[in-house]
Structure formats: C-alpha cells, structure tokens
C-alpha positions, 0 to 999 in steps of 0.5 A: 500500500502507498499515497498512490493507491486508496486507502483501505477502509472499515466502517460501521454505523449510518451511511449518511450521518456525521462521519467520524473517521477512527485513525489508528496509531503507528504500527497497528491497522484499522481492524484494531481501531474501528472497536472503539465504535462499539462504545462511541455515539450510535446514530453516526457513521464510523470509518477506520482508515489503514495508514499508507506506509508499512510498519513492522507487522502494521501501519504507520501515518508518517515517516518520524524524525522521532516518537512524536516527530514527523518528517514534514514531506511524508506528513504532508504526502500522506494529508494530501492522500488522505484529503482525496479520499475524504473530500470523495467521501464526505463532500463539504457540509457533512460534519466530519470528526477526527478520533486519533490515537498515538500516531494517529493523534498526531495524523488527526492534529496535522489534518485539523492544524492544516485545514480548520474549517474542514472539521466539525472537531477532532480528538487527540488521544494518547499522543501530540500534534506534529509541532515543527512539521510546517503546520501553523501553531499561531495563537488564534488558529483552532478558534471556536473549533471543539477539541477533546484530548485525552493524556495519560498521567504516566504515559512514557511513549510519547515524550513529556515535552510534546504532551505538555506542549499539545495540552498547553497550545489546545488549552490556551493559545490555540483558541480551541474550544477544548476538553482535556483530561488527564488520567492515570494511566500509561499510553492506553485509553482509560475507560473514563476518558473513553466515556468522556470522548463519547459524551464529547462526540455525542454533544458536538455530533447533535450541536452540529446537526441542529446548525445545519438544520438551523441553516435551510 
C-alpha cells in the first residue's frame, strides 16, 4: 500500500450521518481501531482508515524524525492522500470528526492544524500534534473549533515535552474550544476518558446537526 493507491477502509454505523473517521496509531491497522465504535455515539457513521506506509507487522501515518516527530514531506504526502479520499467521501457540509490515537493523534492534529474549517472537531488521544512539521501553531488558529484530548498521567511513549506542549497550545493559545483530561494511566485509553470522548462526540455530533438544520 502507498499515497498512490486508496486507502483501505472499515466502517460501521449510518451511511449518511456525521462521519467520524477512527485513525489508528503507528504500527497497528484499522481492524484494531474501528472497536472503539462499539462504545462511541450510535446514530453516526464510523470509518477506520489503514495508514499508507508499512510498519513492522502494521501501519504507520508518517515517516518520524522521532516518537512524536514527523518528517514534514511524508506528513504532508500522506494529508494530501488522505484529503482525496475524504473530500470523495464526505463532500463539504457533512460534519466530519477526527478520533486519533498515538500516531494517529498526531495524523488527526496535522489534518485539523492544516485545514480548520474542514472539521466539525477532532480528538487527540494518547499522543501530540506534529509541532515543527510546517503546520501553523499561531495563537488564534483552532478558534471556536471543539477539541477533546485525552493524556495519560504516566504515559512514557510519547515524550513529556510534546504532551505538555499539545495540552498547553489546545488549552490556551490555540483558541480551541477544548476538553482535556488527564488520567492515570500509561499510553492506553482509560475507560473514563473513553466515556468522556463519547459524551464529547455525542454533544458536538447533535450541536452540529441542529446548525445545519438551523441553516435551510
């Protein structure tokens, strides 16, 4: 598999309702992540997406300079692939919500920092935004935009300084209206953080549906 083939796909839920795309973490696969369905809002669609680049016995979003570094041309080469597909997919107007886990937290934070207004929210587990990967990190850039993001308290894989630095600029400068929990846990989603994502989801899923509705 590569940036010039589609990606592979599973999915689950309502054909036609807010998307939400499950994005897996660095050597893992999307038969792994799509699980998280079972405990997420019923009522909307989920899609699993497989990373393009091999990985071991899985799947990674990017090449890494280092845990949590992407080097910025495979991150932008594997954006721009991933954006064909969603645009195919999900044409502008229906909401979109990213969840991401590890690799794919950062994946997730690269694809909102690059295009805001495309995403309806995103969620950023267990893992950083891709700093210093030519993405703008300027005060005022996720403006009103709805963030969840979930942090483990004795988490040893993903370097201190970067789960300080994606907490800080989400809670703070970014302008993102943001949920942030810490949970003590290593670098594994914590059945309280996994409840809290669904309530998040499930709130901003209705909020946005009542908008469009709102809008005709």
């Amino acid at each position: 598999m590569s940036t010039s083939t589609p990606p592979v796909v599973m999915t689950r839920g309502e054909p036609d309702a807010p998307l939400v795309v499950l994005l897996h973490g660095r050597g893992s696969r999307e038969s792994e992540i799509i699980t998280l369905a079972d405990a997420l809002p019923p009522g909307l669609r989920y899609a699993a997406v497989r990373a393009p680049l091999a990985e071991h016995s899985g799947f990674a979003w990017f090449a890494n300079r280092g845990i949590g570094r992407p080097v910025p041309q495979s991150l932008r080469d594997t954006m721009d692939w991933f954006r064909a597909w969603l645009d195919d997919v999900a044409p502008t107007g229906r909401p979109v919500f990213l969840v991401g886990f590890s690799g794919g937290a950062a994946f997730a934070g690269g694809l909102l920092l690059d295009d805001p207004a495309r995403y309806a929210g995103a969620a950023v587990l267990y893992g950083t935004l891709p700093f210093d990967a030519g993405l703008p990190t300027v005060p005022g850039h996720l403006d009103g935009v709805p963030v969840f993001v979930a942090q483990g308290e004795d988490d040893h894989v993903i370097p201190r300084e970067l789960l300080d630095g994606t907490w800080q600029y989400l809670t703070g400068a970014s302008g993102a209206r943001t949920t942030a929990r810490r949970d003590p846990v290593g670098h594994t989603i914590a059945p309280p953080a996994l409840a809290a994502l669904a309530d998040w989801l499930g709130t901003e899923a209705n909020q946005g549906e009542r908008s469009a509705s709102a809008a005709f």
